[in-house]
C-alpha positions, 0 to 999 in steps of 0.5 A: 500500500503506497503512502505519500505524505506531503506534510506531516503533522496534526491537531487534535480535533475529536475523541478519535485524536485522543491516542493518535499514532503519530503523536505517539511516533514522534514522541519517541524522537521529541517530535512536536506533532502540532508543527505542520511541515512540508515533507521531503516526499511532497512532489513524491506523486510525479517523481521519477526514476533515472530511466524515467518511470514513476516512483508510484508505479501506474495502477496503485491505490496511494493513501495520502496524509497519513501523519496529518490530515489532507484539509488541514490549515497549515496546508492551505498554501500548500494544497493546490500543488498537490491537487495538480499532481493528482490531476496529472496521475489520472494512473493513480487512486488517491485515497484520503482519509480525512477528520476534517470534511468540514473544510471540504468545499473550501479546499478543492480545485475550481475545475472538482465539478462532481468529483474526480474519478481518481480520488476517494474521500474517506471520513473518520467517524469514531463515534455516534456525534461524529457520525451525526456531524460529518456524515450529512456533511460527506453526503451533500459534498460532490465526491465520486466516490465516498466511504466511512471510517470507524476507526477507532471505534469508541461506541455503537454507532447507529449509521443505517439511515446514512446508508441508504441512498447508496453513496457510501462504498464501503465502511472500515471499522477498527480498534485503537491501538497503543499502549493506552488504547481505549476498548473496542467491542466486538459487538459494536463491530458486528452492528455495523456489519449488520447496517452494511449487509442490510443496505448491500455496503462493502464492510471490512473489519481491519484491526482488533485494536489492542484491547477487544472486547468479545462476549464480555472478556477483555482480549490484549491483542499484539499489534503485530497481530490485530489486523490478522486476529481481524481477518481470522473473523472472516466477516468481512462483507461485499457489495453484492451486485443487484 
């Protein structure tokens, strides 16, 4: 899975930010996580070999800023270069993961339209108030393609009304990890299922979380193994054609 990071750095902003990974990465090298910078990767997208090819080979799926956030502030000068470098691999599926929709429509190029077909926006929704502030949000914006990210997973989330005018993708759902992760319940992954299969949404469980919850008993989970302890569930469901 490719990562291109052109800035790094964030700000807290909701429940989910409370254990975030970055902050605890850059902990480790007295690293001050709210310092947004431009990184040395930032023209990564178009960067090429001696003999010419990409350093992103054609037909890969890219995930961008992920240790910041693509719409945050700091960014705003920085952003529309970027938007051009996207444009230009037309090759390439950018995914951006994003706590931030809010600032969606401030943040796109004039020539968006109804969406780019290479770009897919993924909103962070942690928790019921997230779901309920962001998801109207995420459904009114232009965007071709729209998928949900309940990660971490704080509580039960009821999204079964958001769901049904088939604009969503997909739905993730996963724990926290970390040392002080907060639990993430099996059952409240299993609900989210349920809400998917009902209204024919791609669900995927991605990881445990550190400490996961199931039938009662606490698990403490590996980090090495909270994404394969996932898989091995085998509940991972696909949009049926109709």
């Amino acid at each position: 899975m490719p990562v291109w990071n052109p800035w790094h750095g964030c700000h807290k902003k909701s429940a989910g930010c409370l254990n975030c990974y970055v902050y605890r990465r850059d902990a480790m090298y007295d690293k001050d996580s709210n310092i947004v910078t431009r990184t040395n990767d930032f023209n990564l997208a178009i960067r090429r070999h001696r003999d010419g090819s990409f350093y992103l080979k054609p037909g890969r799926q890219v995930y961008c800023c992920m240790t910041s956030d693509f719409f945050i502030e700091e960014a705003d000068e920085w952003r529309k270069d970027i938007w051009e470098m996207i444009r230009y691999r037309q090759d390439l599926d950018f995914s951006i993961i994003t706590k931030r929709i809010e600032r969606f429509m401030d943040c796109i190029p004039e020539d968006w339209g109804e969406g780019w077909d290479n770009v897919t926006i993924i909103a962070t929704m942690e928790n019921q108030a997230m779901t309920d502030e962001r998801m109207p949000i995420l459904l009114a914006a232009p965007i071709k393609h729209k998928k949900v990210n309940q990660e971490p997973m704080l509580e039960s989330i009821e999204i079964d009304k958001y769901l049904k005018d088939g604009q969503i993708e997909s739905v993730t759902c996963g724990g926290e990890s970390g040392d002080n992760a907060r639990v993430c319940d099996y059952a409240w992954i299993l609900n989210t299922r349920r809400q998917c299969i009902e209204n024919n949404v791609t669900f995927n469980f991605h990881q445990t979380g550190a400490n996961f919850r199931k039938d009662g008993r606490i698990y403490r989970v590996p980090r090495m193994k909270q994404q394969s302890q996932a898989a091995r569930a085998k509940i991972d469901y696909k949009k049926r054609s109709m």
